[in-house]
N, C-alpha and C positions, 0 to 999 in steps of 0.2 A: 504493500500500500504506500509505504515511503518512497517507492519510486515512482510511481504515477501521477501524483501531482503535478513533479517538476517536468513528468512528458506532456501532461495534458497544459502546463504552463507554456509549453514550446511550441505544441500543435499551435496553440492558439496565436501565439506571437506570429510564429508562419501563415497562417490565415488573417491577419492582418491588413489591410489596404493600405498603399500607401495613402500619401494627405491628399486631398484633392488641391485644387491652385484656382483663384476665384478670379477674371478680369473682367476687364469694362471698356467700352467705347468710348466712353468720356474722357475729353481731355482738355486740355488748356487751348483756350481761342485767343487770339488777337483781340483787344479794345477797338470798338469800333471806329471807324472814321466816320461815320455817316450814321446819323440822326433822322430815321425813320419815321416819318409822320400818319404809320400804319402801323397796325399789330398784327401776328397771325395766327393762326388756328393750327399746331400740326396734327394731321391726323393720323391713328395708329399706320406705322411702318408694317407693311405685308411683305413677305420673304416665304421663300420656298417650304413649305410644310415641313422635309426631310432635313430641316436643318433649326425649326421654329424651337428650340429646347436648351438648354442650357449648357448641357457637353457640346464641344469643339467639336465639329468636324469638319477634318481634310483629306485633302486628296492625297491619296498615295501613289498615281500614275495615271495615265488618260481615264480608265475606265473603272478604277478601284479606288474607293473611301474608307475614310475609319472614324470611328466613333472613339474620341479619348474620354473616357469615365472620371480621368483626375484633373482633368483641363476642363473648368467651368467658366460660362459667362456669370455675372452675378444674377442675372436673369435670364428667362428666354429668349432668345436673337431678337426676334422682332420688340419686343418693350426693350431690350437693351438700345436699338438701333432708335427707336420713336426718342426718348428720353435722350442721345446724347446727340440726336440730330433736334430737336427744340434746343437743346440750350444753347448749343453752337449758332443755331439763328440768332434764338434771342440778343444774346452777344452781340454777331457783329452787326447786327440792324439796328442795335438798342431799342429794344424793344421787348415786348413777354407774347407769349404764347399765351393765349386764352382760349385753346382747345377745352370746351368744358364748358364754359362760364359765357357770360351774358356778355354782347358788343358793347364798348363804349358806344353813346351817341353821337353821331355826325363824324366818328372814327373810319377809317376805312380799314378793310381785314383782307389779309391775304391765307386764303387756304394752300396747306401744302399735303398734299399727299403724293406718296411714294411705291413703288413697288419693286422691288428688289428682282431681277431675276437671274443674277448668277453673283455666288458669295464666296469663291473658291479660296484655298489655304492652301498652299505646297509649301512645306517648310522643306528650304533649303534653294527654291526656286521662286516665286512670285503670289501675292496677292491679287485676282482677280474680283471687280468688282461691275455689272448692268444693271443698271436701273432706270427705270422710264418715271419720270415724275410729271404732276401735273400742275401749275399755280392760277389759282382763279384767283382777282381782285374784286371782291363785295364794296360798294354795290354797283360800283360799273361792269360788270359782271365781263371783264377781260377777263383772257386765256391763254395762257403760254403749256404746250404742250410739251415735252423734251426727255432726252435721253443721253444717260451718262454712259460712258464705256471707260473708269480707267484699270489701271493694273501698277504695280510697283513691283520691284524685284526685292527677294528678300534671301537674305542669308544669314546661315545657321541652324539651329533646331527651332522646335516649333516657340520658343518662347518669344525668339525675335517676331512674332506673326504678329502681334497684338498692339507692342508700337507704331508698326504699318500698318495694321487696320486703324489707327486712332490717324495717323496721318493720310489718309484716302478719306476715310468719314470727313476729314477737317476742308478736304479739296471738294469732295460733293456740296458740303454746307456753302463754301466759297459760292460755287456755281451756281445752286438755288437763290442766296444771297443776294448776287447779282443781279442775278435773272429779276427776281421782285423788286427791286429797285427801278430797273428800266420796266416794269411794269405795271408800276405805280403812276408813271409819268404818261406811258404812252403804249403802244402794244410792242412788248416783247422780243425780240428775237433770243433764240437757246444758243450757251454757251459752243465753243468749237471746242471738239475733243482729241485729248493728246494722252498720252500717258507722262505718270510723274518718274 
């Protein structure tokens, strides 16, 4: 019996998980230059179902993924993605996101919604990022329709992935950013796309 304890102590240590590792989308934005005389609405961020959960996952080759159980967002992709694409607007339009809550009067609001359609991760190779976004101006009810495509090259293991996902979110926000500003004034035209 004296010696089973300290095996059943052992079993257990070896069944163990490692720690899991929690990140985030959110990062530091530039102070705005420009003093927005709108506020906007973001509305929740839609992203591909197979990826809407909080483990990481990346690509492991053209046609092979993996699901990392110890690499978490703090959230589900999509409220991670809604959450640190509002504050990055908010920021540089100085402005708040009143997604939720009631218009100011005689304010004008810019809606932003987004739809994610390719979120890929290669560590050791690049972050890919498509997304087609749309920005309505209330209540002159303009429209800017548009589409991002960027990608960043990333090297190392997977942990270097999360600072380039914080710096591509910070480039999309830029582009939306913009976009709503010449949209406020006049109709629109979508950013040209390049990779960073």
């Amino acid at each position: 019996m004296r010696y089973l304890l300290p095996g059943i102590c052992l079993l257990l240590a070896a069944c163990t998980s490692p720690d899991s590792h929690y990140h985030t989308l959110m990062s530091s934005t530039p102070s705005a230059a420009y003093r927005s005389h709108f506020d906007i609405s973001v509305l929740p961020v839609i992203v591909p179902a197979q990826l809407d959960m909080q483990q990481v996952v990346i690509r492991e080759n053209s046609s092979g993924a993996a699901i990392l159980e110890n690499e978490r967002w703090l959230s589900p992709l999509a409220d991670e993605f809604t959450t640190a694409l509002s504050a990055q607007l908010a920021e540089r339009l100085a402005t708040q996101d009143i997604a939720g809550l009631a218009n100011q009067p005689n304010r004008p609001v810019v809606t932003v919604k987004v739809k994610v359609r390719r979120f890929d991760s290669w560590p050791g190779n690049k972050i890919h990022l498509q997304a087609d976004w749309i920005l309505t101006l209330k209540p002159e009810n303009r429209q800017a329709l548009c589409h991002s495509d960027l990608s960043q090259a990333v090297r190392g293991d997977v942990s270097a992935l999360f600072p380039a996902w914080q710096t591509l979110l910070n480039r999309l926000s830029e582009q939306i950013a913009a976009t709503a500003i010449t949209l406020s004034t006049q109709t629109a035209s979508c950013p040209a796309q390049g990779n960073l």
